[in-house]
C-alpha positions as CSV (number, residue, x, y, z in Angstrom):
1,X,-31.1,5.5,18.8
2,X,-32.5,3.5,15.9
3,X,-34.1,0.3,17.7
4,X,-34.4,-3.3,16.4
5,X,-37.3,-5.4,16.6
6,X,-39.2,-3.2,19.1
7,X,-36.8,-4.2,21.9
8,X,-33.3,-4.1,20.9
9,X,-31.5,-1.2,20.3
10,X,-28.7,-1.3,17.5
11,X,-26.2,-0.7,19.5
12,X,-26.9,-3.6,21.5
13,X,-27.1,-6.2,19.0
14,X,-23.6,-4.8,17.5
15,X,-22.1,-5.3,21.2
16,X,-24.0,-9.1,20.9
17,X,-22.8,-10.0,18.1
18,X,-18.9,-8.3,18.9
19,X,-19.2,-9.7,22.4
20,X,-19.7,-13.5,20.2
21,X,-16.9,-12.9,18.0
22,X,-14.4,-12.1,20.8
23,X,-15.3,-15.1,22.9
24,X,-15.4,-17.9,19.5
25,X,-11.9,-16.4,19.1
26,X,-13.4,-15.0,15.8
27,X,-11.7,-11.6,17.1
28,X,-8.1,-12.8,18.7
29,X,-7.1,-11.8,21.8
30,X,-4.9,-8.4,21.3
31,X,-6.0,-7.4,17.6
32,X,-6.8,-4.0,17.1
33,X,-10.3,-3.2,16.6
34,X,-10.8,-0.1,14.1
35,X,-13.7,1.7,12.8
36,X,-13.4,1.2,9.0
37,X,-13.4,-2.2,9.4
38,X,-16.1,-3.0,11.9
39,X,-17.9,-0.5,10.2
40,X,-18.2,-2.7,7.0
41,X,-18.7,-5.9,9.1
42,X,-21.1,-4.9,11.5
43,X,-22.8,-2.5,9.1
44,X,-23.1,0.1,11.8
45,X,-21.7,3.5,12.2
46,X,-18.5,5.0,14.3
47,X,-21.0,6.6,16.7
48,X,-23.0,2.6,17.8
49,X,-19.3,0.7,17.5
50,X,-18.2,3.2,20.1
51,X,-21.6,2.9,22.5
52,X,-21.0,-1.2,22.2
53,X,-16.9,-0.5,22.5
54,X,-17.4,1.0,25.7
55,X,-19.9,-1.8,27.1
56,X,-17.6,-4.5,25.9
57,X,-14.7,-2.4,27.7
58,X,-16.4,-2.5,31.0
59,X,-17.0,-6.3,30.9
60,X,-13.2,-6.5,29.9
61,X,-13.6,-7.9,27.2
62,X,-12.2,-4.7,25.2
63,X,-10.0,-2.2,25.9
64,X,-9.2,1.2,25.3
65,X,-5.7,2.3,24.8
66,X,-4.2,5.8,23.9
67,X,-3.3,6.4,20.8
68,X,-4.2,2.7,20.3
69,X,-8.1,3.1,19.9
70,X,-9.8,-0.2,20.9
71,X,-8.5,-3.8,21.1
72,X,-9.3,-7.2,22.4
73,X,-8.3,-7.8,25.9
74,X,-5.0,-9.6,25.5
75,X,-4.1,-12.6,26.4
76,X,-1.1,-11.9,29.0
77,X,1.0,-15.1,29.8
78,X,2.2,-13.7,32.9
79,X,-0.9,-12.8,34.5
80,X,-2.6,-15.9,33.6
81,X,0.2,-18.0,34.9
82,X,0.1,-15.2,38.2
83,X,-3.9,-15.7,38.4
84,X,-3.7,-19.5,37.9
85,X,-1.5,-20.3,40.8
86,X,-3.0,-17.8,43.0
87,X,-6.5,-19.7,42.1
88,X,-5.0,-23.2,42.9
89,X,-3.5,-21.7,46.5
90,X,-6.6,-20.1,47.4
91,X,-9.1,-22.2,45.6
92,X,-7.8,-25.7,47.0
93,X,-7.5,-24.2,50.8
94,X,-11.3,-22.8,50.6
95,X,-12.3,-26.5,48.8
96,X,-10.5,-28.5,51.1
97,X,-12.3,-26.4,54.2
98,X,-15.5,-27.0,52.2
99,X,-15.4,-30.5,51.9
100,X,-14.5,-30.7,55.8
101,X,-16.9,-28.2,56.8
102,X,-19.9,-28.6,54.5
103,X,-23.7,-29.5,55.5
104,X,-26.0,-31.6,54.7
105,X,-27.6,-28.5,52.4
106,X,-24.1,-28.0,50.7
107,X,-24.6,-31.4,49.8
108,X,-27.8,-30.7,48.5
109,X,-27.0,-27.6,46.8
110,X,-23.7,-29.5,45.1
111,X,-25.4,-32.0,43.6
112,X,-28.5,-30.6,42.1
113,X,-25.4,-27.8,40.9
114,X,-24.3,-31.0,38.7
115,X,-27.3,-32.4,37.8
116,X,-28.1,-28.8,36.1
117,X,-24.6,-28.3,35.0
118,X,-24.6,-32.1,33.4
119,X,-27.9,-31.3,30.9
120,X,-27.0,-27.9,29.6
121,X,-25.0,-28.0,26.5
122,X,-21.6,-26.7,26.3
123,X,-21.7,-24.7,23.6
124,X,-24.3,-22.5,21.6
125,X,-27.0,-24.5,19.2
126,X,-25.4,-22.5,15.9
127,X,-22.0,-22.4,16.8
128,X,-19.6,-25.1,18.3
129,X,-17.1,-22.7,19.4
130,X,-19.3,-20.3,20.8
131,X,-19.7,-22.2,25.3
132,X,-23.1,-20.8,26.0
133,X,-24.3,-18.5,28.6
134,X,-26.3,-21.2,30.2
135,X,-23.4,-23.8,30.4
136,X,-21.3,-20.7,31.8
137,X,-23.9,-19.7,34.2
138,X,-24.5,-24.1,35.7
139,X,-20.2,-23.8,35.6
140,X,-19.8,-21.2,38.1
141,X,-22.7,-22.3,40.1
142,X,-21.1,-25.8,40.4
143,X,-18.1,-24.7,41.3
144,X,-19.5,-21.9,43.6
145,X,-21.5,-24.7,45.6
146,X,-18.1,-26.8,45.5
147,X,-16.5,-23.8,47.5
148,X,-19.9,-22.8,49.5
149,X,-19.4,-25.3,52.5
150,X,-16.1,-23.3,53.7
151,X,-17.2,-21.5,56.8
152,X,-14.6,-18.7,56.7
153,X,-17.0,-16.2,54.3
154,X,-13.8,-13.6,53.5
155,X,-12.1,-16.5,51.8
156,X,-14.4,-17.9,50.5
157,X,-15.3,-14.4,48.9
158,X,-11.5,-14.0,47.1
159,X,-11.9,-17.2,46.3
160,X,-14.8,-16.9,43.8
161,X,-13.1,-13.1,42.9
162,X,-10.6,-15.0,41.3
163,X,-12.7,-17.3,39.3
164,X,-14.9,-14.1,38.0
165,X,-11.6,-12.6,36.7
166,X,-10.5,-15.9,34.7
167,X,-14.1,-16.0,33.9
168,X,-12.7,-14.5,30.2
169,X,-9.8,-17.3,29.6
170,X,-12.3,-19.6,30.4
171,X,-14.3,-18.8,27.4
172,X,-11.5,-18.3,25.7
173,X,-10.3,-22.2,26.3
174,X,-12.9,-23.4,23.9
175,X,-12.1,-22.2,20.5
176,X,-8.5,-21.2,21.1
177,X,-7.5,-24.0,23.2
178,X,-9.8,-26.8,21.9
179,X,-8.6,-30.0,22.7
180,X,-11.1,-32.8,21.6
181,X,-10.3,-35.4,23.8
182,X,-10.6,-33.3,26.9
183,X,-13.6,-34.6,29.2
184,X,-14.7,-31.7,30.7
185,X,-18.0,-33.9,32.0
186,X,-15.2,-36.5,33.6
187,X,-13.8,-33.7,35.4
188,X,-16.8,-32.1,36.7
189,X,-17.7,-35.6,38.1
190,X,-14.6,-36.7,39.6
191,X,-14.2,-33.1,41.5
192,X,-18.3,-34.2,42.9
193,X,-17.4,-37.5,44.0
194,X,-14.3,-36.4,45.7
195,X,-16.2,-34.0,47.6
196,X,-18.9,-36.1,48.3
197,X,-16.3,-38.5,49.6
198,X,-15.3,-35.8,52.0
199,X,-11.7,-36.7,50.6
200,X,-10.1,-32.8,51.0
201,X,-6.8,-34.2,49.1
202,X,-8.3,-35.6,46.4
203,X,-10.6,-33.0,45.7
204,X,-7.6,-30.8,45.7
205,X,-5.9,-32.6,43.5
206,X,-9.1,-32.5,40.9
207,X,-9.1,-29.4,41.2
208,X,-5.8,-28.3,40.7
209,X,-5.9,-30.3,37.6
210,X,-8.8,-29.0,35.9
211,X,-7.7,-25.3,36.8
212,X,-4.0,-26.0,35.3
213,X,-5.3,-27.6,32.3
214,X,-7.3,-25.0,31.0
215,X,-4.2,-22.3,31.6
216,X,-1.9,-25.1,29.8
217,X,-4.1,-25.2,26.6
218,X,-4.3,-21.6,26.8
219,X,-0.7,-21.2,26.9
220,X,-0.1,-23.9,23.9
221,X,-2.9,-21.9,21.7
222,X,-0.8,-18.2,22.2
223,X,2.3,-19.4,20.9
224,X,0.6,-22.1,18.0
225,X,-1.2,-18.8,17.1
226,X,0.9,-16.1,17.7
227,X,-1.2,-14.1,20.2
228,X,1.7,-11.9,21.1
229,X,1.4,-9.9,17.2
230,X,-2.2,-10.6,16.5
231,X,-3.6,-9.4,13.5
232,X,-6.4,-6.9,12.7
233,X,-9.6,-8.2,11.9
234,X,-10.1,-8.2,8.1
């Protein structure tokens, strides 16, 4: 394997750079990913696009399908809608048990969550479209200490298996369903101050709405861009 810079192999800055374009949106959810083509715009051969292919695959962000070769995970209607109101059953149950159950330390550990999550940019330095790894990383922290205080661990454990599946329309909620005027800051506050509060039904509500609106402007950006008969990448 030919290796870049001393540390990184080829193959892995193919899969950086692929795992980049798929998440700005540059590669749409659903379009076909062929050799040819990637060959030209990665400048790599068949044999390092199919060592990054399969990485991407078992991060699901590709997929393999046969007699398909490799595409971009989809972006499935039904099983966002099917995963977004399962998340909002569960997700609300496990908050509203947090905010009733929680310590002082899940105080603690919920606050200094936001303080972090507040100071990291949202998206990458070079690319506006691109949420960063940081941000992504403070996000699921935040909302992993908003869920932490629940005593029962086995729900608390589906709970946060469901956010690591929509982990992938998150991401994709940026550049695909970019909405300028959304407050994403505003919403990360009012979800902390209802749980400080102690106010279950509030912070249900909050978080309700900040789950449903990210599958809403998913939604809007499939049919404005036709997600269902994606094209290749040229």
């Amino acid at each position: 394997m030919v290796a870049k810079g001393g540390k990184q192999t080829l193959s892995d800055d193919v899969r950086t750079r692929l795992r980049a374009d798929i998440l700005s949106g540059r590669l749409l959810p659903g379009c076909r990913l062929k050799f040819p083509v990637l060959s030209t715009r990665y400048e790599a051969s068949v044999s390092v696009l199919r060592e990054a292919l399969v990485r991407l695959t078992e991060q699901g962000l590709v997929r393999s399908e046969p007699h398909q070769g490799f595409v971009v995970t989809p972006l499935s209607r039904e099983q966002l809608w099917e995963l977004t109101e399962a998340r909002v059953e569960l997700e609300t149950l496990v908050l509203r048990r947090s905010v009733v159950e929680g310590d002082l330390a899940w105080e603690s550990r919920l606050v200094a969550a936001h303080h972090t999550l507040e100071r990291i940019p949202y998206t990458t330095e070079d690319d506006d479209q691109l949420v960063d790894d940081s941000w992504a990383n403070a996000h699921a922290a935040f909302h992993e200490a908003l869920l932490a205080g629940c005593s029962n661990q086995r729900l608390l454990r589906i709970a946060l298996g469901l956010r690591d599946e929509a982990e992938l329309y998150r991401r994709w909620s940026q550049p695909l369903g970019d909405e300028p005027g959304r407050n994403l800051a505003g919403e990360h506050r009012a979800l902390l101050e209802a749980a400080l509060a102690r106010d279950p039904d509030a912070s249900a509500a909050a978080l309700c709405a900040h789950v449903r609106h990210t599958t809403e402007l998913l939604l809007a950006a499939a049919d404005r861009l036709d997600l269902d008969h994606p094209e290749s990448p040229a």
